[in-house]
N, C-alpha and C positions, 0 to 999 in steps of 0.2 A: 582539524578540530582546533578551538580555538586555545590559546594558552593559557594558564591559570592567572587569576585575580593574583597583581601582587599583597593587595591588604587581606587576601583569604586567608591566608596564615599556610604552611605547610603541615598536613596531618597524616598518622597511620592510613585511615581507613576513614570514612563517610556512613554517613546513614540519609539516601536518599527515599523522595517517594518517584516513582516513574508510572504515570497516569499512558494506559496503549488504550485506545479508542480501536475497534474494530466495526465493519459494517453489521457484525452480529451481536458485540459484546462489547464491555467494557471492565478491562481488568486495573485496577492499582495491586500495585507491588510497591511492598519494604526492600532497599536491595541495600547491604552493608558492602561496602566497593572500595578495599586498596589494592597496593600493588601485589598483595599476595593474597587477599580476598575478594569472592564475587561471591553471595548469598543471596538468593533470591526468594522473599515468601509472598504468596497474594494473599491479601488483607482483603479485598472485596471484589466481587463481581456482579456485573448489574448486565439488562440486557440491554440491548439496543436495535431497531431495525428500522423502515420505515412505515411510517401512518398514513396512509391514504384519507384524507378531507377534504370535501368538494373535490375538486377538478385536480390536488395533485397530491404525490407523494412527497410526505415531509420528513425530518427527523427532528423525533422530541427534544428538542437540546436542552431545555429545564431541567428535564430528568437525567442527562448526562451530567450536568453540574452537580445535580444531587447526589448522585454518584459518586463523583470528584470526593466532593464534601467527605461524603459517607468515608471513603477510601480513606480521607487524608487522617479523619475521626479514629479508624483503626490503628495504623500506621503513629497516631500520637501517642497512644494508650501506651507503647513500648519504650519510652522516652523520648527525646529530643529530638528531633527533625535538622538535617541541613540546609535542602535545598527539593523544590519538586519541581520536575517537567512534563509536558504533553506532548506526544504524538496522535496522531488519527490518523483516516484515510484522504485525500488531498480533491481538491477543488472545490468542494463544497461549503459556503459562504451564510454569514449571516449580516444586515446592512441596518447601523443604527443612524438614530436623529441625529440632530441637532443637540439635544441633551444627551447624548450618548444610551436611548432607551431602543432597545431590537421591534425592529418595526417587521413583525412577523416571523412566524419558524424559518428557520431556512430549508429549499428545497433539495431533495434525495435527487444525486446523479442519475437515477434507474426514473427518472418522471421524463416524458416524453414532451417536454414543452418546448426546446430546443428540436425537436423532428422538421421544422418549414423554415430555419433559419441557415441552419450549416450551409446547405450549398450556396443559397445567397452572401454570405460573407468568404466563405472560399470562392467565391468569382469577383467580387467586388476587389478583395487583396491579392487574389491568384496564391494555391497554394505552394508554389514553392517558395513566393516571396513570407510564406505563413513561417514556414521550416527557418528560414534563411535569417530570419528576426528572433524566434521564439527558440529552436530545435528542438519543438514539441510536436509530434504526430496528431495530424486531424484526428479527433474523436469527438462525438457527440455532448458527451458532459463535460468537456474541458469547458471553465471558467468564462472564457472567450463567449462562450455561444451560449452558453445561461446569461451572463451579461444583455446580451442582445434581444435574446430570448424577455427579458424579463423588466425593457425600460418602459411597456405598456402598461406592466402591473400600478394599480391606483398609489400605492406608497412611495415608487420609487422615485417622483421626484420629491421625497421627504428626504430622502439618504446622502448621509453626510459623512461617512466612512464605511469602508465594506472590513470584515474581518474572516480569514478563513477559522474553521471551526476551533482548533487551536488557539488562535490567537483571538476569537472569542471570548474563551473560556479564560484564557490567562488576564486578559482586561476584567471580564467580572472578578477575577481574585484579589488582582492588583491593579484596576484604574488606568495601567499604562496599555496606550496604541501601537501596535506594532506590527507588521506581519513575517516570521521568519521565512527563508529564503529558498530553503527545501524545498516547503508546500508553494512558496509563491511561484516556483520553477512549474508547477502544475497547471496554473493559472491559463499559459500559454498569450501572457502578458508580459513576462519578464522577457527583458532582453536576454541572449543568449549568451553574450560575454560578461554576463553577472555585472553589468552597469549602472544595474537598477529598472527601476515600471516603465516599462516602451509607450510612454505618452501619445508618440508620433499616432500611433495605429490604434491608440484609443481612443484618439480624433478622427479619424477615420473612419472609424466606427459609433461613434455619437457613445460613445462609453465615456463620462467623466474623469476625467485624470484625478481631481481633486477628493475622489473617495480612498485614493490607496495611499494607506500611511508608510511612513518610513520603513526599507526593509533591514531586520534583526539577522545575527548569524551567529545560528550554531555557538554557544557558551558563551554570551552574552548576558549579565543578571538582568533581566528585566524589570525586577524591584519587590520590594516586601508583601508581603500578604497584607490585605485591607485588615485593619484591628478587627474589626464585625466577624472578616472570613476568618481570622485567629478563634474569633470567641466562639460562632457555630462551630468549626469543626472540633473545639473542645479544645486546642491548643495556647500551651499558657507563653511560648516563646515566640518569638519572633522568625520567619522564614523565608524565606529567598526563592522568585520563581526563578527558573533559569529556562531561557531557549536555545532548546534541544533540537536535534534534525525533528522536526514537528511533524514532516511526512513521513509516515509508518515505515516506508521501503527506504528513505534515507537511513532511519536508527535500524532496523533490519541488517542492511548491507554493514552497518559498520560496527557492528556484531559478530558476520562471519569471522569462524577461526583459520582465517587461511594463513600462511605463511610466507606464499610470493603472490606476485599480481597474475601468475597464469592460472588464473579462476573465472569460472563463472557461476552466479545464484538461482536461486529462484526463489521466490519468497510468496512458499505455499500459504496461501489462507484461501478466502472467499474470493478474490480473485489471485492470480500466477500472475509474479510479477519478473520474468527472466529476461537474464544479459550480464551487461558484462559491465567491472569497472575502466576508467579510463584518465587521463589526462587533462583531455580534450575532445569535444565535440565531435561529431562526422556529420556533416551538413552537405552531403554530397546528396544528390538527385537520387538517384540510386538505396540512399538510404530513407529520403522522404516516402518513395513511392513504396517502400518495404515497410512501412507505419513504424518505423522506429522513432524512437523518442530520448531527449537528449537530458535526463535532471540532474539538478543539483545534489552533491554526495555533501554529510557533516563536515567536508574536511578540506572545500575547492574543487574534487572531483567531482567528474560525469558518471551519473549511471545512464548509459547507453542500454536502452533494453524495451522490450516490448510486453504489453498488457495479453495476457490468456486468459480463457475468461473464469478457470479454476475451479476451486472445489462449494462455489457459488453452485453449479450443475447439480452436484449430487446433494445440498443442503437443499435446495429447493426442491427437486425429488421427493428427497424423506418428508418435507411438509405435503406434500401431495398425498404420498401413500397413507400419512399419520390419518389425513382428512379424511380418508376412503378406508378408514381402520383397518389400515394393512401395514401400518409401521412395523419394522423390525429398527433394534439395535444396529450400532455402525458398524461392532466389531462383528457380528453375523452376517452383515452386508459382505463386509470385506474378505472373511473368511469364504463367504459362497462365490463370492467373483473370483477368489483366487482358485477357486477347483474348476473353475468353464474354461472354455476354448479360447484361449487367446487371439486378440487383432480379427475376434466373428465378423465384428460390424464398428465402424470408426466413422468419423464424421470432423469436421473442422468446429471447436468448441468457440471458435470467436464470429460464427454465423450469428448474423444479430437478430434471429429469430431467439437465440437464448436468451436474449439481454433480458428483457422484462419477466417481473414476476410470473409466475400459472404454471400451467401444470407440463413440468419439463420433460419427463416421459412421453409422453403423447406426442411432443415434440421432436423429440429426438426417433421415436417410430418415423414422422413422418419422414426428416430426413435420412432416417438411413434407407428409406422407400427410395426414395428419388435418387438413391444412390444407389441403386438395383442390388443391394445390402440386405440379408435378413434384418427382422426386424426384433428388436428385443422386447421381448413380451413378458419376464419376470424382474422385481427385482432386483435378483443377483446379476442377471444380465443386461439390463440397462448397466449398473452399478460398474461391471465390468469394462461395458461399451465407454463410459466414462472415463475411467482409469486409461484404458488403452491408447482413448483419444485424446488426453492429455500429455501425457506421455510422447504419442505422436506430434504432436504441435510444440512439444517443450523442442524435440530433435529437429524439428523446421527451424524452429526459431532461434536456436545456440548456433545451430551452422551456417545460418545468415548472420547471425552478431560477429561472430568470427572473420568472415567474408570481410562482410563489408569494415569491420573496424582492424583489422589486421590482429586482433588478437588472438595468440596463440592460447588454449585450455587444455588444462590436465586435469582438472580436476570440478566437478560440478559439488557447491555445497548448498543445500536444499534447508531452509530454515523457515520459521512459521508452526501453523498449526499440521501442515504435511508432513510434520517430519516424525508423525505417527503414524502414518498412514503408510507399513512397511511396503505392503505390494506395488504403491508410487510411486515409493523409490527405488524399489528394485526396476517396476518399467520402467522405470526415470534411465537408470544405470544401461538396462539393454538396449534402450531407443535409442539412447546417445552416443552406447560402445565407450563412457568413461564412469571410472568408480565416483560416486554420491556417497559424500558425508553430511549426514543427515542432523543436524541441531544448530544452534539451542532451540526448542518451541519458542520460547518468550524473547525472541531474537530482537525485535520493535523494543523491547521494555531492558532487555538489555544494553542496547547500543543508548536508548533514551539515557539509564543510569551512566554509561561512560562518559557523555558528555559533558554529564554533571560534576561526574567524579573529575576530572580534566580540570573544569572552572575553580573546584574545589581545591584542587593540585593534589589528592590522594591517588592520582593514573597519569601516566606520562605522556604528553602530549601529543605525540607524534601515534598516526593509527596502527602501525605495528605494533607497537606495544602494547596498544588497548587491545588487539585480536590477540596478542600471546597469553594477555590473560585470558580470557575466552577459553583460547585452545586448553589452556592448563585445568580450568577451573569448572570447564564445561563437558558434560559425559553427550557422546556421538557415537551414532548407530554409523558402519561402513555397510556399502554395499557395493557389490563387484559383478563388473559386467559379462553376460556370458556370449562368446563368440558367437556360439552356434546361431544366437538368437538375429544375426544381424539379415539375413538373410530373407525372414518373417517383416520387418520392418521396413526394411528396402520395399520390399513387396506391397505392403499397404500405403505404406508413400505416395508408390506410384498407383496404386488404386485410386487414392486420392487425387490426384493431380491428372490423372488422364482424362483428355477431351471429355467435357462433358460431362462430368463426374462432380467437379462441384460445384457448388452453391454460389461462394463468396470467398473471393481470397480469403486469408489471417490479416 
């Protein structure tokens, strides 16, 4: 992280805002942040998801600013402000003129207009040479392949800077261009040695070099609030954007309250975001063909880790059933799955029959058909079938992280909105056979607030001591693995993985 402004002044404690963009929600929180305080309250929450018009799925981003606003509106009423930052979720882009005016909503990762492009540009650059530049794992809605995807669109040769959503939002507050380094790590544009925008390969690809502006990092002031956005959001003082790890899973990770580096996360939300931290990249073959992924940490670190497709499964469910008036509450869900049979029916959660919207039950029937699996016909039992196979693929995927990066874990710390979700982290605890410490929820919003606090100089720069305060100041559910259970797991592993049995690798 980065070291504090020396003209900041040295102070007790901060009054930050921390704007967490999620793909369902959007929270602002007031966090009061020194070396011996972290208070966290939310001030506002708005929704967010995607809007389907004409041909694709968009996200209203007007209404996220609104938001913003709304958020920062509350947030002033209690006095003075120091500093706000934003994270969100990463790749997703908006591309202005020449006057700096957004030439169209930007489009939702989960839109299928990048389906007739990926393999054509993984042949044209070969993916290892993709891994060996980027040390980003091929994926459909990486940056990359919306790019490409999107240079037919009638607007785009109008576009004269691209902005990830983040750094959207922070230019309308404050006029200043920038993209921070986090989310640009998503892009699978950035070079891999944090160099800066791999130009080479964006010539290659008829992608524009000249839309990507300078990259920002982590505690960085970006600059003042427009007087206009002072005056709407009701604020009489002047305030300070700051860039924060902007990608959700970067302020997440740097958040855990761990102690030593033999950890691994997961950063339960709408999607599972598991792995491990690191030093340094792994760009071995090996690790390409294992869809691992190589991003930038707030701090110069890698987060080495792999995308699961998470508790996306069971939210899109509940909108199913809601539709079919047969919603139940989450915590009746969760209670009833916890009384069925464990590991009935499991299935690999990163089949990309799940990726798109509809009706994910039905889905999941058919795959666990084809997996000569009963089928879950309630429910509690899907609900279950979800948890289990979560759970299952978190244990795949820690023990390849480990493998292939050499890093030794003792300890798994589960942060996000999962880490209400007891029965996850207890399967989380038995799949893996290691104990799961379970917080902070608002993990994203607190690691966003450290950064600030850092710039501000009220948290000491170095990321141990941002996570001690964490550990100190943040209440964490333990959960502890039970032997017996490893045996059950073993067993559906290999159910999974035996000939013919699945689908699609993870």
């Amino acid at each position: 992280m980065a070291h504090p402004d020396p003209g900041a002044g040295a102070r007790a404690s901060a009054r930050v805002v921390a704007v967490d963009l999620g793909a369902s929600n959007g929270r602002v929180f007031l966090v009061e942040i020194g070396e011996e305080q972290l208070e966290l309250r939310q001030v506002h929450r708005f929704w967010n998801g995607g809007v389907r018009a004409g041909h694709h799925i968009h996200w209203d981003v007007l209404s996220l600013y609104h938001g913003v606003l709304e958020g920062l509106r509350g947030a002033g009423r209690s006095g003075r402000l120091d500093s706000i930052g934003i994270d969100s979720w990463g790749v997703d882009y908006g591309l202005l003129d020449a006057d700096g005016a957004l030439l169209g909503n930007p489009v939702h990762y989960r839109d299928d207009r990048t389906r007739d492009v990926v393999e054509p540009v993984v042949e044209r650059v070969g993916a290892p040479e993709l891994y060996r530049r980027s040390g980003i794992a091929v994926a459909p809605f990486n940056t990359i392949f919306q790019l490409v995807a999107g240079r037919n669109d009638a607007l785009f040769p109008l576009a004269r800077t691209l902005l990830l959503i983040p750094d959207l939002l922070a230019y309308w507050l404050t006029g200043s261009v920038g993209c921070e380094e986090t989310n640009a790590s998503t892009t699978q544009l950035l070079s891999v040695d944090g160099s800066g925008w791999d130009s080479e390969l964006m010539d290659v690809l008829g992608i524009p070099p000249r839309l990507f502006p300078p990259i920002r990092r982590p505690g960085e002031a970006v600059g003042p609030l427009r007087p206009e956005v002072l005056a709407e959001a009701g604020l009489e003082h002047p305030l300070v954007f700051t860039a924060v790890g902007s990608h959700d899973t970067a302020s997440a990770v740097a958040a855990v309250p761990a102690v030593d580096a033999d950890f691994a996360y997961i950063s339960s939300g709408t999607w599972s975001i598991v792995g491990v931290e690191l030093d340094s990249p792994v760009l071995s073959e090996e690790s390409r063909a294992a869809g691992f992924t190589n991003e930038r940490g707030v701090d110069g670190s890698i987060l080495y880790l792999r995308n699961v497709m998470g508790l996306w499964l069971l939210q899109e469910s509940m909108r199913t059933w809601e539709r079919a008036g047969r919603g139940l509450p989450l915590e009746e869900l969760i209670a009833s799955a916890a009384a069925g049979r464990p590991l009935r029916s499991v299935f690999d959660p990163n089949d990309p029959v799940f990726f798109s919207p509809g009706d994910i039950p039905a889905r999941i029937a058919r795959v666990c058909h084809d997996l000569g699996q009963p089928q879950p016909e309630t429910p509690a039992l899907v609900t279950r079938s979800i948890l289990d196979s979560l759970a299952l693929a978190y244990r795949r995927t820690l023990r390849a992280a480990c493998e292939l990066s050499g890093r030794r874990v003792e300890v798994i710390h589960v942060v996000g909105g999962g880490v209400n979700n007891d029965l996850l982290c207890q399967l989380t605890s038995d799949a893996c056979g290691l104990p799961v410490v379970a917080g902070p929820v608002e993990a994203a919003a607190v690691g966003n607030a450290l950064v600030q606090a850092q710039r501000l100089g009220t948290v000491g720069p170095d990321r141990w001591q941002a996570r001690a305060l964490v550990a100190e100041r943040t209440q964490v559910r333990r959960h502890r693995p039970s032997a017996a259970a490893e045996v059950r797991w073993a067993e559906a592993e290999a159910r999974l993985a035996a000939p013919g049995a699945g689908r699609r690798p993870t």
